[in-house]
C-alpha positions in Angstrom: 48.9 -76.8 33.7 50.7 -76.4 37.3 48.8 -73.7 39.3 51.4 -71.6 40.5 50.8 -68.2 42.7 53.6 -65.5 43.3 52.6 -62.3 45.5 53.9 -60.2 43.9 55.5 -56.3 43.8 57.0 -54.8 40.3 59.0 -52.5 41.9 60.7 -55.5 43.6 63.8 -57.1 41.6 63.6 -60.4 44.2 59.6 -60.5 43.1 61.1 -59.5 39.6 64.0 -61.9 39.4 61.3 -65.0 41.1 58.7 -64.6 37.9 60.9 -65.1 35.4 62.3 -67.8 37.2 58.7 -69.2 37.2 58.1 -68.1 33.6 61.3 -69.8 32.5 60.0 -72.8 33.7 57.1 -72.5 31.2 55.2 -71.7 34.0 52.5 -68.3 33.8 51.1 -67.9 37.2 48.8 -66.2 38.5 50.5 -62.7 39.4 48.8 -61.2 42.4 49.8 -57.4 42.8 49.6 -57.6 46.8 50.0 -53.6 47.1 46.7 -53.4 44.9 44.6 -56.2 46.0 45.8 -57.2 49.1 45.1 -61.0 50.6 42.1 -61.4 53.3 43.3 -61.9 56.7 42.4 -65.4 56.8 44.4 -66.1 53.6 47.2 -63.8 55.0 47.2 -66.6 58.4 46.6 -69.0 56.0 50.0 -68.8 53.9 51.9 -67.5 57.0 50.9 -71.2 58.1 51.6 -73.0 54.9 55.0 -71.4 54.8 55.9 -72.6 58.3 57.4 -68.8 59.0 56.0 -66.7 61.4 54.2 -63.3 60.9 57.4 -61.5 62.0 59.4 -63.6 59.7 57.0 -62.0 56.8 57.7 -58.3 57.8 59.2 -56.2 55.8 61.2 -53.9 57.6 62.9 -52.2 54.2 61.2 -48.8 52.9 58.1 -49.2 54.8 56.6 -47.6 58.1 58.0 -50.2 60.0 59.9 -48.5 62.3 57.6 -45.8 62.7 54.9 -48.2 63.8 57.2 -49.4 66.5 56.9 -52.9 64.8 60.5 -53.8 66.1 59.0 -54.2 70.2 59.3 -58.2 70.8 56.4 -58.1 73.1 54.0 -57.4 69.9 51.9 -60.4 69.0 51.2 -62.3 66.2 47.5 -60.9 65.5 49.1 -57.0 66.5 51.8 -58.0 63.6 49.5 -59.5 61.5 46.9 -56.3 61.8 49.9 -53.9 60.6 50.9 -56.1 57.8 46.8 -55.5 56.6 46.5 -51.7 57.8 50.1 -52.3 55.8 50.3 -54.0 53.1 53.7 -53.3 51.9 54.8 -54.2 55.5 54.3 -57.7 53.7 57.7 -59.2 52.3 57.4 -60.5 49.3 57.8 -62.4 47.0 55.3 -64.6 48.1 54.8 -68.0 46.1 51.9 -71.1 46.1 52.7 -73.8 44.6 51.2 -77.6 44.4 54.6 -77.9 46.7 54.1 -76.0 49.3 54.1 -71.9 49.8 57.6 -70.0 50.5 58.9 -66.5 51.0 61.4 -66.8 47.6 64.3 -64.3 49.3 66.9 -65.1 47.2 64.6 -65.3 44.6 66.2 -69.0 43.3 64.4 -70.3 46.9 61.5 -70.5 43.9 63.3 -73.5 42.1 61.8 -75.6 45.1 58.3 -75.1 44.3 58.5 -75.9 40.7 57.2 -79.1 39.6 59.3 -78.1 36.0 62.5 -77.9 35.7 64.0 -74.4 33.5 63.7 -74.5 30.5 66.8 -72.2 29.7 70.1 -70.2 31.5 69.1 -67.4 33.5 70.7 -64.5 35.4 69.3 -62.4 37.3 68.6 -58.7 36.8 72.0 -58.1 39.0 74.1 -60.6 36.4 74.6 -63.6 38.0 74.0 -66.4 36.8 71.8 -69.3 38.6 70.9 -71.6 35.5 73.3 -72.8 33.4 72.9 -73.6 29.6 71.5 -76.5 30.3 68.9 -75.8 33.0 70.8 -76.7 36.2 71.0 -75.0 39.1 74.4 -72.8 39.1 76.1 -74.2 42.8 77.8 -71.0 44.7 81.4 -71.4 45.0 82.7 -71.8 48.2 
């Protein structure tokens, strides 16, 4: 059984689109609503780390307080960041995913095929239509 962990938000159609990608690898992770239980501070550095992104690379500037809290000033600092994000939790961008090969911010959603140890099992699309596996479990390419 691969231990797989996606932060994740229901109301999200990347977060949506990323755990059926997982699922389709015959994968059920461990779903972690973020908005209801949101991580300690020390996982929060923690995966910020593991992802090699920094804590403003994590913000989510889309439908929350963001640019009420004046979280746009450069001069802010990692910790000031990181303290909004947990004041915040839906300041945190998501979805967020744990894998035995490494952790990654999955936006597109298919940046989740990276962390699979599994290939998919079947096509998929996402909620939007488009296609990403094919028939035979490959990766779609983009034209272009």
């Amino acid at each position: 059984m691969t231990d797989i962990v996606i932060y994740h938000n229901p109301e999200c159609g990347t977060s949506r689109n990323t755990l059926a990608m997982i699922r389709n690898a015959g994968i059920e992770p461990h779903v972690v609503e973020y908005l209801k239980t949101p991580p300690s501070r020390t996982l929060l550095e923690s995966l910020i780390e593991r992802a090699g992104i920094t804590p403003r690379a994590l913000l989510r500037e889309k439908g929350t307080p963001y640019a009420e809290l004046g979280l746009d000033n450069a001069d802010l600092s990692d910790a000031q960041l990181i303290d909004a994000m947990m004041a915040h939790p839906i300041l945190i961008n998501r979805p967020l995913v744990v894998s035995p090969l490494g952790v990654k911010l999955c936006r597109p959603s298919e940046e989740v095929l990276d962390l699979l140890p599994q290939g998919q099992r079947a096509a998929f699309a996402k909620e939007d239509g488009e296609q990403v596996i094919d028939d035979s479990g490959n990766r779609v390419k983009e034209e272009g």
